[in-house]
N, C-alpha and C positions, 0 to 999 in steps of 0.2 A: 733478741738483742736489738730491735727496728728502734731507733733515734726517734721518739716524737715529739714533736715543737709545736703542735697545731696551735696550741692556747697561746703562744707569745707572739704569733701573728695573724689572731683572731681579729684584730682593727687593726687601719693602715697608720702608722702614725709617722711622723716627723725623723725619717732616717730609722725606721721601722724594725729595719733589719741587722741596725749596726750591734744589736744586742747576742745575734746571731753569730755574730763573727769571732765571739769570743768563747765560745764554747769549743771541749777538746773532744771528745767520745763522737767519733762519727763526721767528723769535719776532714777538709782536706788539708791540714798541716798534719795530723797525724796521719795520713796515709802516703805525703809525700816529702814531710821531712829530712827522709834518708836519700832518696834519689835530689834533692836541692840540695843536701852540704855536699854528695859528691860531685854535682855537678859544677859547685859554686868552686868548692877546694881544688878540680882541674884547669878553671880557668885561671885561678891565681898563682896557681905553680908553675902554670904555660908563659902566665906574664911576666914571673917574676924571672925566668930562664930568659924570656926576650930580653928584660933591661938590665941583666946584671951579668950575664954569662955566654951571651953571645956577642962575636965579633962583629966589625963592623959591615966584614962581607957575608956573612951567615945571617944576620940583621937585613942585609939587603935580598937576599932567599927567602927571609920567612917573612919578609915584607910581600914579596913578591903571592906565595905560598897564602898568606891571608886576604889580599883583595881578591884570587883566585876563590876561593870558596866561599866569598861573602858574596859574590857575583854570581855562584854557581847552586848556589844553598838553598835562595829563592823560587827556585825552579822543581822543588821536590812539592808534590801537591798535599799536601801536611794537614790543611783546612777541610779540603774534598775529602779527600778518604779517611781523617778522622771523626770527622762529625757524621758521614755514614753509618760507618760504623757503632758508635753513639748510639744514633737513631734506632739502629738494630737489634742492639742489647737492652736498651730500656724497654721498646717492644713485647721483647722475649719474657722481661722478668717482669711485667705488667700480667701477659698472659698466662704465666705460672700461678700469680698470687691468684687471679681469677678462678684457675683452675683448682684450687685444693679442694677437697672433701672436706664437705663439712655434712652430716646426719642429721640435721635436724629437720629436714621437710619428709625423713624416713620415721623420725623418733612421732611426731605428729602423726602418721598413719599407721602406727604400729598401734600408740597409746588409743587411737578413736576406734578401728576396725579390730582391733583382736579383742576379743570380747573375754571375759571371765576375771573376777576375782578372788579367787581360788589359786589355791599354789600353785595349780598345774597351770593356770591362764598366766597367774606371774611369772613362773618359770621361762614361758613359752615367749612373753615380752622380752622380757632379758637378756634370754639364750639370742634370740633376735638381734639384737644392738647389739650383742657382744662380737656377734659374726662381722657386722658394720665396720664397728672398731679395728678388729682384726684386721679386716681385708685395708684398709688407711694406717696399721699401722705397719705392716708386711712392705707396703709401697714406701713408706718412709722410709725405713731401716732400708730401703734400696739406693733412695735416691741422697737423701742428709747426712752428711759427716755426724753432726749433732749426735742426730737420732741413734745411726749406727753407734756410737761410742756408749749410749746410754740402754742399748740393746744388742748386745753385739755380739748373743745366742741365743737360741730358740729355748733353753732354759732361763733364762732372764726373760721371754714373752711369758714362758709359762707362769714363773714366780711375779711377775705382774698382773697376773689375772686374765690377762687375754686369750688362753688358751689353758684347758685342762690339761694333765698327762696323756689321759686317752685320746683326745682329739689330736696333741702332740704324736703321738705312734701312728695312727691312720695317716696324718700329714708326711711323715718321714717313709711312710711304706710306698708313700705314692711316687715312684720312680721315673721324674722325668726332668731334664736337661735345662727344663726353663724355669724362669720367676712361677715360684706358685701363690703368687699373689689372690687371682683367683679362686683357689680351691673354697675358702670361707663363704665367696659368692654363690658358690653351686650349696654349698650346707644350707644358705641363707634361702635359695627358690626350694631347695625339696619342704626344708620344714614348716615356709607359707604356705606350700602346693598339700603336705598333711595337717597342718591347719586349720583349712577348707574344707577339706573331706571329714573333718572330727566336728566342725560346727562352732570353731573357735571365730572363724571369717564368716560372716554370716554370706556374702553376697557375691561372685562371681568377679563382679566389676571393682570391688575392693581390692580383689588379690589382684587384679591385674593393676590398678594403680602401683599398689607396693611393689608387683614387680619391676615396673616401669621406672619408679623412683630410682629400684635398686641399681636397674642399668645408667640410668643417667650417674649415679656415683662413681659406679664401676669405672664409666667413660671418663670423670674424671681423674678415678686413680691410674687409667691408661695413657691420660695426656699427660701428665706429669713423667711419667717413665718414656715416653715419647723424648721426651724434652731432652729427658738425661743422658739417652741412648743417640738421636739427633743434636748436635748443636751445631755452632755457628762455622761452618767450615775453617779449617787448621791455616789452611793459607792464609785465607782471608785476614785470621791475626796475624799472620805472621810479617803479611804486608802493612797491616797498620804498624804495628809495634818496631819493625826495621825505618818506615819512614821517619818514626817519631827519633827515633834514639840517632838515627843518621843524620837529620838535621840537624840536632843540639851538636852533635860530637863535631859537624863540619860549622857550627857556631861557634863552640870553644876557641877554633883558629880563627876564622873569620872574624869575629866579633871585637879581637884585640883594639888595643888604642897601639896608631902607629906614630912615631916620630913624628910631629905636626912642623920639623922645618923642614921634611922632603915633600911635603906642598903635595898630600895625596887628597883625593877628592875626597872628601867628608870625615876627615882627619883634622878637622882643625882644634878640637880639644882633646886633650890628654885627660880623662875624671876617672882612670885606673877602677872605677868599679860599674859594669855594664847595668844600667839600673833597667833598662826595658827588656833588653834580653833577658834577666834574671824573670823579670814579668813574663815571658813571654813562655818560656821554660815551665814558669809554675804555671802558667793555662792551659799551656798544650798538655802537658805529665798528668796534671790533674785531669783534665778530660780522658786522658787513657786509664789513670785507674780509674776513674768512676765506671770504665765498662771492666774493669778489672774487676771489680766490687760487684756489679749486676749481673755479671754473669753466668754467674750459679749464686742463686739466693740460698740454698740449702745449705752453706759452709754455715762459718761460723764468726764473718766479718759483724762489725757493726750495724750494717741495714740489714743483714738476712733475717731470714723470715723465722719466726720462732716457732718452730714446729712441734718442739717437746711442749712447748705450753698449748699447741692447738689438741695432741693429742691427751694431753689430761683435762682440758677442757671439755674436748666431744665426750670422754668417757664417762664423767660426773654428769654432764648435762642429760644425758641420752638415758641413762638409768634412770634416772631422776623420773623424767617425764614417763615413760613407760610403766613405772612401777610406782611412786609413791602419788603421781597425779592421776593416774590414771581411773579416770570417772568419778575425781575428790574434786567435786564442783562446789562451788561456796553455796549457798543459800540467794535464790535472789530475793529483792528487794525492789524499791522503786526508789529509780534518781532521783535528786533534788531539783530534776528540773522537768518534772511529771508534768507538772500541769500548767508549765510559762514555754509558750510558744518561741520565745525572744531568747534565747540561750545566750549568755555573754560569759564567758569563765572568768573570774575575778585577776586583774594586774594587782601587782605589788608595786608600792610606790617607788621601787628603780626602775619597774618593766613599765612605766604609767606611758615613759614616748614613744613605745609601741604600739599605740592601741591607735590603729589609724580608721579613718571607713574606709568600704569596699569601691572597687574600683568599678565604674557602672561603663567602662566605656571611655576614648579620648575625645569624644562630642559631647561630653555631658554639659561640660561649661561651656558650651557654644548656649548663648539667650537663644530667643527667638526676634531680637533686633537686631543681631550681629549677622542671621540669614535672611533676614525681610528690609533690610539697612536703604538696599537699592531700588524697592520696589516703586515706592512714589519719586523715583527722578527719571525727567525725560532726559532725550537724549541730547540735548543740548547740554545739560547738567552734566552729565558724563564725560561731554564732549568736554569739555572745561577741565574736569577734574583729570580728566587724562592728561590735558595742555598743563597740568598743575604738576604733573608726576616729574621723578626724577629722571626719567627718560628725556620728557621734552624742558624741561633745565637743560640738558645737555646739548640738545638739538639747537637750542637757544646759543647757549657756551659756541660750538661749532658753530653755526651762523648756517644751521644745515635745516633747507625751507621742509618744513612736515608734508606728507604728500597728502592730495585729497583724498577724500572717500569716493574710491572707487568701488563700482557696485560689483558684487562677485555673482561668478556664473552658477547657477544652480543646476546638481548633479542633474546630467541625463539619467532617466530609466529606459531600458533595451524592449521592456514589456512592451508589447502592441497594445496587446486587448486591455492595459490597465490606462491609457491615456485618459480616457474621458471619464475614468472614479474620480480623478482631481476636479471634476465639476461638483464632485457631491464629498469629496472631503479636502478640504483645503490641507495646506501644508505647514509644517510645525514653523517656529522661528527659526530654525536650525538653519532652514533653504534658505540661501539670498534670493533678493530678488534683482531683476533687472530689465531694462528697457529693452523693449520686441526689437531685436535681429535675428539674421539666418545665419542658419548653421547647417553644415553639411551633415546630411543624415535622415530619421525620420523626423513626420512630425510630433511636434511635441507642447504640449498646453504649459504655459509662463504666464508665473507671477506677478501681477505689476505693483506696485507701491502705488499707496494709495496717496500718496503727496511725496514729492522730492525729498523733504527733510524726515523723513522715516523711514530709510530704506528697511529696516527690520518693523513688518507688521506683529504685533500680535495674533498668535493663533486664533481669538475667538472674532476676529476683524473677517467679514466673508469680501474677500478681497477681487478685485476685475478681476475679468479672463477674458483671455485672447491665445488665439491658434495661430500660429507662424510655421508656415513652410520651408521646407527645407530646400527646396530647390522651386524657380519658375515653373507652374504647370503647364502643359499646354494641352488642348481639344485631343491630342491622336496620344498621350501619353497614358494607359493605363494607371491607376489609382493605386497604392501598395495597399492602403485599407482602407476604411469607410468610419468617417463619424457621425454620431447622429446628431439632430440638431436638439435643444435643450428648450423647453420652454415649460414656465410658468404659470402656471395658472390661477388666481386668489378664489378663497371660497366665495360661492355665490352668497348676495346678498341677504336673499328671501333663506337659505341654508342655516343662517343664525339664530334665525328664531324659532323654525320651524324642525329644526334637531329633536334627534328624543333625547332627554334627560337622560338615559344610559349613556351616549355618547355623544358627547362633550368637547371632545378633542377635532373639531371638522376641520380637513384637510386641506392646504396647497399641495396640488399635483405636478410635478415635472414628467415630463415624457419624451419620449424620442421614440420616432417613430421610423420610417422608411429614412435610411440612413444620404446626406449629402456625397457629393465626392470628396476626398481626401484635402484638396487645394481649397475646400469653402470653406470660407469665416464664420464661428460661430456664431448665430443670430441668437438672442432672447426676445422675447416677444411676451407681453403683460396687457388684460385689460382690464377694466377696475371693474366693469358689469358683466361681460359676458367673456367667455371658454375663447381662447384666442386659439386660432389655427395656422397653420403653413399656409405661406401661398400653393396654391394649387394650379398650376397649369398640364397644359393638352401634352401628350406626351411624355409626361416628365417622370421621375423616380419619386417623388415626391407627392406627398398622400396626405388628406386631412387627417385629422386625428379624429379614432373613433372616440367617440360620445361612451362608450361604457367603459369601467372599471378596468384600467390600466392593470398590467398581470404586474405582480414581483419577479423581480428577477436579476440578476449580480452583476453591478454595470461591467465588471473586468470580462464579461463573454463577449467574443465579437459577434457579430451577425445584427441583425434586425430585432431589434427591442423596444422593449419601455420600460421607462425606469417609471418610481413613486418617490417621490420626494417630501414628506409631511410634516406639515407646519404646525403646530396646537391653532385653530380657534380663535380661544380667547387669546393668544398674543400676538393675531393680526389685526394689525392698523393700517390704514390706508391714510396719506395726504389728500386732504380736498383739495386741495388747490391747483394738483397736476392731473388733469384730465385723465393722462395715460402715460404708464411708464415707460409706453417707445418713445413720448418727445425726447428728443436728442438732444441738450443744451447746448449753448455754447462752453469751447472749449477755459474759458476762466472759471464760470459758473461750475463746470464738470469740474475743473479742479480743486475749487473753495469746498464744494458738497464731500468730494472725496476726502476732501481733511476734515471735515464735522463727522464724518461717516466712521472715519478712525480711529476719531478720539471719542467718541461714543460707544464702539462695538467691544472694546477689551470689558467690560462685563455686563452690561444690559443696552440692548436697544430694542428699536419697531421693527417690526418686521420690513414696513414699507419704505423704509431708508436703507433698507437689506436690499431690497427690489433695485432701489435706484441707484447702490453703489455697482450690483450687479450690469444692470443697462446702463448707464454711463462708457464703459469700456468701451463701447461701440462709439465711435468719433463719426463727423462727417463724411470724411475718406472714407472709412472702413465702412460705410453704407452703401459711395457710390460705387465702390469696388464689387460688394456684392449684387448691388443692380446690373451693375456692366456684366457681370458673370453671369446670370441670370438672364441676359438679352443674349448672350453670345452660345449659350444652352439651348435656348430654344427653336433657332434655325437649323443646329446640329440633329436634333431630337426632330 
C-alpha cells in the first residue's frame, strides 16, 4: 500500500509540489484530521465559555489562568525532542526496507551451479527456492499484520504451496519454544551438502558460495525479527507524545484572545480564531504521526511496506529462473555493432537534448593562449597591469601610497655539505633574491639579481655568486666548515681541432681543490689560453691544481674534492676582445653587462657571457678584501 509519486516530481517545475498537496491516500490530512477538529472544537468551546458564561470575576481568573500558561507553555522543549525522535524512526524504517529478503542472488546460483535437466535436477532446483521462500515467509507471518491475516495457520502455508503435509508434520514434531523460522535453513544446507555428494554441484567452491548466500538471507530474515522484538524504547514515546499533547492542551488555554481593553501584553486584537496556532498544531501532530506511521512498516498504514506482494513476487520470480531458465540460453548471434568500433545507440527525437559529448576534464577549454597569455610580458608590463587591477583602483579611491617592491629573503637551507651544489645548480624563480647582508647563523651562497629591475631572474639566467658570512671572522676563531674555491677552466685552443671525431663534446672543467677557510670569498678565475690555478703560497692550505683528469664526485660531500663541471665544445665561445675574464670592470659597465646577460640567458646564449656574468660578481672591494685576507694568512702561517 507504499504511496508513489516519483513520476510527478520527476522535473522541478514552478510550485512543483503544489500538485502534491491535493492528493488524499497517504497525506497528512488524512491521518490528522481527527486529532485537528478535536483540537480545533476545544478551543472554541473554551472561548465561547470565556465570552458568554463567565463573570466578570472569573473572567479576571481565567484571564489571569491564560497568560499563566502561554508564558509557561514555551518552556516545554517540543522541537528537541520531537524531531529526535523523528530522526530515529525514519532510521529504523529506512533500515528495515533495507533489510528484507529478497532470493534472487540465491535463485542465480542455484539456476547456474545445480546441474541437470532431468526431473530429479528440477526437482532438486525447486525444492531449493521453495525452502528460500519458506524460511521469508515464516519471518513475515511473524513480524506483518498483513501477512499474518493472510496466513494465519500453518494450513493456509500448506495450501499455499510453501510447505507439503509431510514437511508440515516433521515441522510440528520439532518441539521447541522458539520461532522456528529456521528450520527450512537447515533443510536448505543438508540438501546442497547431498547435492554435492550425488554430482548435482559439480565443484566444492560452488556449494559454499550457495551456502554463504544462504546465511547472508538468513541474516536478513534475523534483522527484521530483531527489529520487531527490539524497538524504540516505551519511555522514550511516551516522552515525546506527553510533550506534544501537554503543550497543545496548555495552548488551548493560553492561546485565548483576551479582553483587549484590560491592556494585556500582546492582547491587542480580538480575531476569535487562532490562525498560527492552529498551524502550529497541524506541524507539530503531523510530525508525531509521521513517526506514528514509520514505525512499524509491517501494519497496514498507507506507506507500509507491502509484503504479501514482496512474497508472491519472490515466489513466481525464483521458480521461474531455476526451472524454466535454467540453461534455456538463446542462440547467439553477432551485435549490430560487430564491426564499428564507434558505438553510438540511436536517440529518439525527444531524447535528441540528451545526447551531450564526453566530459574530457575541466581544463579542456583552457587554449594554449589562455596559459602562455603572460609569457612574452616583462615585468614592467605586469607591473602596470597590476597598477590597473581593482585592488590598486581602491588604493587610488583610499589615497593609500602602494608600497615598493621590496626584495624577499630567500629560504635558509640547514644543509652544511649542500652550500656549494648552488654553484653548479642555480635556483628556481620560486627563491627571491636579494642584496648581500649578514645574517646570524651559517654561511650561506645568495642570489643576486642580475639588474635592479628584475628581482625575479629566470631559472635558465647562470646568475652572480657571492658568500656572506654570518658573523666577523677572526685569525684564533675556528672555521665551522670549509668551502672550496671554484674555478673555471675553457677548453684548450689547440683541443678543438685536435679531438677525435668520436668525441665531440670537449670540456669546461670546474674544480675545487684544497678547500679555503669558511670566511673567504669565492674567487673565479678564467684564462682564455692556459689552465688557470690558485695562487699558491709558502705555507699555505692552498694547492695548485693537478694537471690530470679531475675525479667525479657529489658536490653535497664535505671534505676536499673536485668537482667537473662540462661544457659541450661546440657551444663555447670566447669574446676577443677581453683579454681575460678576471678583468674586473667597472662597476656601471658590470651592471649594464648583467642586464644584456639576463635578457639573453632565459633561452640561448655564449657560453663566454656565462663566464662574465659569473666573474662580474667579484667588485673592486670584494678583491681587495680577499688580498687583505691573504696578506694577513700569510704571517699567521
Amino acid at each position: 500500500m507504499t504511496v508513489t509519486y516519483s513520476s510527478k516530481v520527476a522535473n522541478a517545475t514552478f510550485f512543483g509540489f503544489h500538485r502534491l498537496l491535493l492528493r488524499w491516500r497517504g497525506s497528512i490530512y488524512k491521518l490528522l484530521y481527527r486529532e485537528f477538529l478535536v483540537f480545533a472544537g476545544l478551543y472554541s468551546l473554551l472561548s465561547l465559555v470565556y465570552r458568554l458564561f463567565l463573570t466578570d470575576t472569573q473572567k479576571r481568573y481565567f484571564e489571569k489562568l491564560s497568560l499563566y500558561c502561554d508564558k509557561y507553555a514555551e518552556q516545554i522543549p517540543v522541537t528537541f525532542v520531537l524531531g529526535f525522535y523523528v530522526t530515529l524512526v525514519v532510521n529504523r524504517w529506512w533500515n528495515q526496507f533495507v533489510n528484507l529478503p529478497w532470493p534472487d542472488r540465491l535463485m542465480f546460483l542455484i539456476s547456474s551451479c545445480v546441474q541437470g535437466r532431468d526431473e530429479q535436477g528440477r526437482l532438486l532446483r525447486r525444492t531449493l527456492m521453495r525452502y528460500v521462500n519458506l524460511t521469508s515467509l515464516l519471518i513475515f507471518r511473524s513480524v506483518s499484520t498483513a501477512v499474518c491475516k493472510r496466513f494465519p495457520t500453518m494450513d493456509h502455508v500448506v495450501e499455499a504451496g510453501f510447505m507439503t503435509p509431510e514437511e508440515r508434520k516433521i515441522f510440528e514434531n520439532l518441539k521447541s519454544p522458539h520461532l522456528k523460522y529456521w528450520v527450512p535453513v537447515v533443510w536448505f544446507t543438508n540438501l546442497a551438502s547431498k547435492a554435492r555428494k550425488e554430482g548435482r554441484i559439480q565443484e566444492s567452491v560452488d556449494l559454499q558460495t550457495i551456502l554463504n548466500e544462504m546465511n547472508k538471507f538468513r541474516t536478513w530474515c534475523s534483522t527484521l525479527f530483531g527489529y520487531d522484538w527490539v524497538g524504540i524504547p516505551l519511555v522514550y514515546t511516551q516522552v515525546v507524545t506527553l510533550a506534544v499533547y501537554t503543550f497543545f492542551f496548555a495552548c488551548i488555554i493560553g492561546r485565548q484572545f483576551l479582553d483587549p481593553a484590560r491592556g494585556y501584553p500582546g492582547h491587542d486584537l480580538d480575531l476569535y480564531v487562532p490562525i498560527f496556532t492552529l498551524l502550529q498544531f497541524f506541524f507539530y501532530s503531523g510530525w508525531l504521526k509521521v513517526a506514528e506511521q514509520l514505525i512499524n512498516p509491517f501494519g497496514e498504514d498507507d506507506d507500509d511496506f507491502e509484503v504479501n506482494w514482496c512474497i508472491d513476487r519472490n515466489l513466481q520470480v525464483s521458480l521461474m529462473a531455476v526451472d524454466e531458465m535454467h540453461m534455456n540460453i538463446p542462440r547467439m548471434t553477432k551485435d549490430i555493432y560487430w564491426n564499428d568500433s564507434n558505438v553510438r545507440p540511436p536517440y529518439t527525437v525527444a531524447a535528441a537534448d540528451y545526447c551531450i559529448p564526453s566530459f574530457l576534464g575541466s581544463t579542456t577549454d583552457m587554449g594554449l593562449s589562455d596559459v602562455l597569455q603572460y609569457d612574452d610580458l616583462d615585468w614592467q608590463d605586469i607591473r602596470s597591469r597590476r597598477q590597473e587591477s581593482v585592488l590598486g583602483r581602491v588604493r587610488r579611491l583610499l589615497s593609500v601610497q602602494e608600497p615598493p617592491d621590496v626584495p624577499h629573503v630567500r629560504p635558509s637551507f640547514k644543509r652544511h655539505s649542500s652550500d656549494i651544489s648552488s654553484v653548479f645548480f642555480p635556483f628556481t624563480t620560486d627563491h627571491h633574491t636579494h642584496s648581500g647582508h649578514e645574517d646570524h647563523g651559517y654561511h650561506r651562497l645568495h642570489l643576486f639579481s642580475p639588474h635592479p629591475g628584475h628581482p625575479h631572474s629566470p631559472p635558465e639566467v647562470l646568475t652572480p655568486l657571492r658568500e656572506v658570512s654570518s658573523s666577523p671572522s677572526s685569525p684564533d676563531s675556528p672555521a665551522p666548515f670549509e668551502v672550496p674555491t671554484v674555478v673555471i677552466t675553457p677548453p684548450h685552443p689547440n683541443s678543438l681541432d685536435q679531438e677525435d671525431p668520436k668525441s665531440q663534446n670537449n670540456t669546461m672543467v670546474a674544480r675545487t681543490d684544497t678547500p679555503f677557510p669558511a670566511n673567504h670569498r669565492s674567487k673565479i678565475e678564467s684564462a682564455p689560453g692556459k689552465r688557470p690555478q690558485t695562487p699558491v703560497e709558502n705555507n699555505s692550505s692552498e694547492e695548485s691544481l693537478s694537471s690530470g683528469t679531475p675525479m667525479d664526485c657529489s658536490p653535497t660531500e664535505m671534505g676536499s674534492k673536485k668537482f667537473r663541471w662540462s661544457i659541450p665544445a661546440d657551444r663555447w665561445t670566447q669574446d676577443p676582445s677581453s683579454s681575460s675574464v678576471c678583468n674586473l670592470p667597472s662597476q656601471d659597465t658590470a651592471n649594464k653587462k648583467s642586464l644584456d646577460t639576463a635578457s639573453l640567458f632565459p633561452f640561448e646564449c655564449s657560453h663566454s657571457s656565462a663566464l662574465q656574468s659569473l666573474a662580474e660578481t667579484s667588485n673592486e672591494e670584494s678583491l681587495e678584501e680577499i688580498n687583505q685576507h691573504d696578506k694577513e694568512k700569510t704571517p699567521e702561517n
